[in-house]
C-alpha positions in Angstrom: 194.9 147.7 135.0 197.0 145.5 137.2 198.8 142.2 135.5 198.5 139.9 139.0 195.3 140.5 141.1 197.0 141.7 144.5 196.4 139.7 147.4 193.7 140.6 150.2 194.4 142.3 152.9 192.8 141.9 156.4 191.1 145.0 158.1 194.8 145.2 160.0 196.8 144.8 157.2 194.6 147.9 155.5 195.4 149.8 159.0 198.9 149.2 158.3 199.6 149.8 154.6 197.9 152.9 154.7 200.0 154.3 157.3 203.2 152.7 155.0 201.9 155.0 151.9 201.1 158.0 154.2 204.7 158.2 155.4 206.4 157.4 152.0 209.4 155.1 151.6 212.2 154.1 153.9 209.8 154.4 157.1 211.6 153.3 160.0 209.8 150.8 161.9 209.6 153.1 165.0 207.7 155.1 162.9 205.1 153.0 162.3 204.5 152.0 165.7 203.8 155.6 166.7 201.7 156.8 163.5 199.6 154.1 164.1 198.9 154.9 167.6 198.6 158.7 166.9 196.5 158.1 164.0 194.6 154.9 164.3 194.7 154.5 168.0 196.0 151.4 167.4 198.5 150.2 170.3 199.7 147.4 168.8 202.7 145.7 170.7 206.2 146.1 168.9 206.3 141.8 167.8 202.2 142.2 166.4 203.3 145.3 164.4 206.3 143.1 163.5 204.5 140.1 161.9 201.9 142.5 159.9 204.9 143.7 158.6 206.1 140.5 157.8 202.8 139.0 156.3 202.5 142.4 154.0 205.9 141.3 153.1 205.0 137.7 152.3 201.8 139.1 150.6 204.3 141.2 147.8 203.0 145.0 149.5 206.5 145.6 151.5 210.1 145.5 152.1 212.0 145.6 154.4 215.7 146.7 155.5 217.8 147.1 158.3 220.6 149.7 158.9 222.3 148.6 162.2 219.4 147.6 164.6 217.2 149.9 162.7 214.1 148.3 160.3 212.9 150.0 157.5 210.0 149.2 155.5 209.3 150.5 151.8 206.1 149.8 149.8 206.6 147.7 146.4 202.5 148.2 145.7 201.3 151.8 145.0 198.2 152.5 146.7 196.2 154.2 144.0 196.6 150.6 142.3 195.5 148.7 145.4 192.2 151.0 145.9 191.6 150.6 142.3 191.3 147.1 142.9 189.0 147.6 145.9 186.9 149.9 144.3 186.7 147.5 141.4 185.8 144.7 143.8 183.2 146.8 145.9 181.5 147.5 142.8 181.5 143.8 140.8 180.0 142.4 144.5 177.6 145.1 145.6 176.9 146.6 142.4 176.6 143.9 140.0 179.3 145.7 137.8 177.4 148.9 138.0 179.6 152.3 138.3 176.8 153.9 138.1 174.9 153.0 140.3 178.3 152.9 142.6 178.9 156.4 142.1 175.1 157.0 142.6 175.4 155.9 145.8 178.3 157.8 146.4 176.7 161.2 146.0 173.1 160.5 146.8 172.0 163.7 148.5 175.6 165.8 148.0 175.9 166.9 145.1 175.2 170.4 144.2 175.6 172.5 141.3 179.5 173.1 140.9 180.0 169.4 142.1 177.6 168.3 139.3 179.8 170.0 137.0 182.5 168.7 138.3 181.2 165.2 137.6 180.0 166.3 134.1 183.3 167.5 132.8 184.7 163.8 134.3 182.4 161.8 132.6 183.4 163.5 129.6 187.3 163.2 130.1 186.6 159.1 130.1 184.1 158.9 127.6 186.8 160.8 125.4 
C-alpha cells in the first residue's frame, strides 16, 4: 500500500514513464527520445520531451541530472506501485470495488484448464 496517493498522469506522461522504467535508471535523455519513437511512434520534438520530463519531475516520478551537456533521468516511483494504484482505481470506478468481477472480465473467454489452475493456486496464496 502506498503512504501518499501518487499523482495522475496524462496519457503522455504514461507514454513517457513507461519507457523511463523499461530502460532502468540513469537513462540519458537521448535515450528517451529515440525509445519513444522506436517503440511508441511517438516523435515528439526534443523541448516537448523536455517538459514531460519536467512535469514527471514536478509530479515526484523523476530525476534528473546532468553530466556535462548530458541529461539523465532516474525514476523515484517504482512502477509496480504506480499500476497498483491504477489497477486499484480501474476497479473502485468501473467495478464498484469488485476484483472479482475485475478479474472476471479480464479472462472472460481465456481461460483454460492449466490457466484455471493457475488462478486457483493464486487465490489461495492471498487467501492464506
Amino acid at each position: 500500500d502506498l503512504a501518499m496517493e501518487l499523482k495522475e498522469l496524462t496519457s503522455a506522461e504514461q507514454v513517457v514513464m513507461k519507457c523511463i522504467w523499461d530502460y532502468g535508471k540513469d537513462m540519458p535523455l537521448q535515450q528517451l527520445i529515440e525509445n519513444l519513437k522506436q517503440d511508441y511512434g511517438k516523435d515528439y520534438k526534443r523541448t516537448t520531451i523536455r517538459t514531460f520530463v519536467l512535469h514527471l519531475e514536478e509530479k515526484g516520478y523523476v530525476t534528473t541530472y546532468q553530466i556535462g551537456k548530458y541529461s539523465y533521468i532516474n525514476y523515484l516511483i517504482e512502477e509496480q506501485d504506480y499500476k497498483e494504484q491504477e489497477l486499484e482505481k480501474t476497479k473502485n470506478f468501473w467495478y464498484k470495488e469488485s476484483g472479482f468481477d475485475l478479474v472476471k472480465t479480464l479472462y472472460k473467454g481465456k481461460l483454460n484448464e492449466g490457466k484455471l489452475k493457475k488462478l486457483k493456486k493464486l487465490l489461495e496464496e492471498i487467501d492464506d
